[in-house]
C-alpha positions in Angstrom: -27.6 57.0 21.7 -28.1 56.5 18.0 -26.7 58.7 15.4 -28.2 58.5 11.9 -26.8 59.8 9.3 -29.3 62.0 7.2 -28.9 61.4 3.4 -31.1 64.1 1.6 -31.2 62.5 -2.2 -32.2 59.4 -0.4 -34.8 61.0 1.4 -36.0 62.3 -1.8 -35.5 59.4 -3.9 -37.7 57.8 -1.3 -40.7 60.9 -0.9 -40.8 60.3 -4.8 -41.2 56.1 -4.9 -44.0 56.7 -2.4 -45.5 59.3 -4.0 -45.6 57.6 -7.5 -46.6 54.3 -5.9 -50.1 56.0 -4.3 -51.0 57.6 -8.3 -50.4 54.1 -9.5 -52.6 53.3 -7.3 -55.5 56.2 -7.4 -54.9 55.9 -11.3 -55.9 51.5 -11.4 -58.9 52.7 -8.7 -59.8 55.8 -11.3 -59.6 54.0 -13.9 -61.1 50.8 -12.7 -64.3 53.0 -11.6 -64.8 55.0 -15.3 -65.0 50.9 -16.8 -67.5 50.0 -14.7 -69.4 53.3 -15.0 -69.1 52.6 -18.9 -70.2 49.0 -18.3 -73.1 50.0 -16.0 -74.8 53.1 -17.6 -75.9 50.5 -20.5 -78.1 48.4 -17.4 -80.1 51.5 -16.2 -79.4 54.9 -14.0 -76.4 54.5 -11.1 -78.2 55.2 -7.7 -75.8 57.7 -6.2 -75.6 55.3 -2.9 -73.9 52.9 -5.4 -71.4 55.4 -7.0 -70.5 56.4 -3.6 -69.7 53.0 -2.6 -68.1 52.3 -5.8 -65.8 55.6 -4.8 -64.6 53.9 -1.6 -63.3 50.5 -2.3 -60.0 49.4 -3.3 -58.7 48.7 -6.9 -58.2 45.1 -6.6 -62.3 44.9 -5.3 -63.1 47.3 -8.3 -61.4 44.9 -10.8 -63.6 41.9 -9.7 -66.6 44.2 -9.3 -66.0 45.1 -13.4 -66.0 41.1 -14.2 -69.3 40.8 -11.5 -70.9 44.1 -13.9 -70.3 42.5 -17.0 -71.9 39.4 -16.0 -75.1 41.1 -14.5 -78.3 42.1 -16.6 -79.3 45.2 -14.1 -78.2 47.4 -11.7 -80.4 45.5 -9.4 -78.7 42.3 -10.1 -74.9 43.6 -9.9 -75.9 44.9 -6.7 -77.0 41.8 -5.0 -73.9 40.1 -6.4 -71.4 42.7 -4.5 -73.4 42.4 -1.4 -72.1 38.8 -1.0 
C-alpha cells in the first residue's frame, strides 16, 4: 500500500504555477493574434474563416505567422504562405 503524505501549501503553490503558466500562455497567444490583426487590417478585410483559424493555433505558430504577415502584400498572399 502507499501512503502519501498530503501537503496543502504545496498543493497550492502548485494549483497557482499551473494556473499562471496557462495566462502566460493565453496572454503570448492574445497578444500574438491583436499584432497580426494590426498588421493585417492595413492588406484588406480578414475573412472570418481566417480569424477563426488564427484563434486556434498556438503561440509559437502565431509568432512566425506575424513575420509571414509582415512579409506578405495581401490577405490573399499571407494565406497561401500559412497553407504551406
Amino acid at each position: 500500500m502507499l501512503v502519501a503524505e498530503y501537503d496543502y501549501e504545496m498543493d497550492i503553490a502548485v494549483q497557482r504555477e499551473e494556473a499562471y503558466e496557462e495566462g502566460e500562455i493565453q496572454g503570448k497567444k492574445e497578444g500574438c493574434l491583436e499584432a497580426l490583426r494590426e498588421i493585417l487590417k492595413y492588406k484588406g478585410d480578414i475573412p472570418e474563416k481566417l480569424e477563426e483559424k488564427l484563434k486556434q493555433e498556438d503561440a509559437k505558430t502565431l509568432k512566425e505567422w506575424i513575420r509571414l504577415a509582415v512579409m506578405a502584400d495581401s490577405i490573399g498572399q499571407f494565406e497561401d504562405a500559412i497553407s504551406k
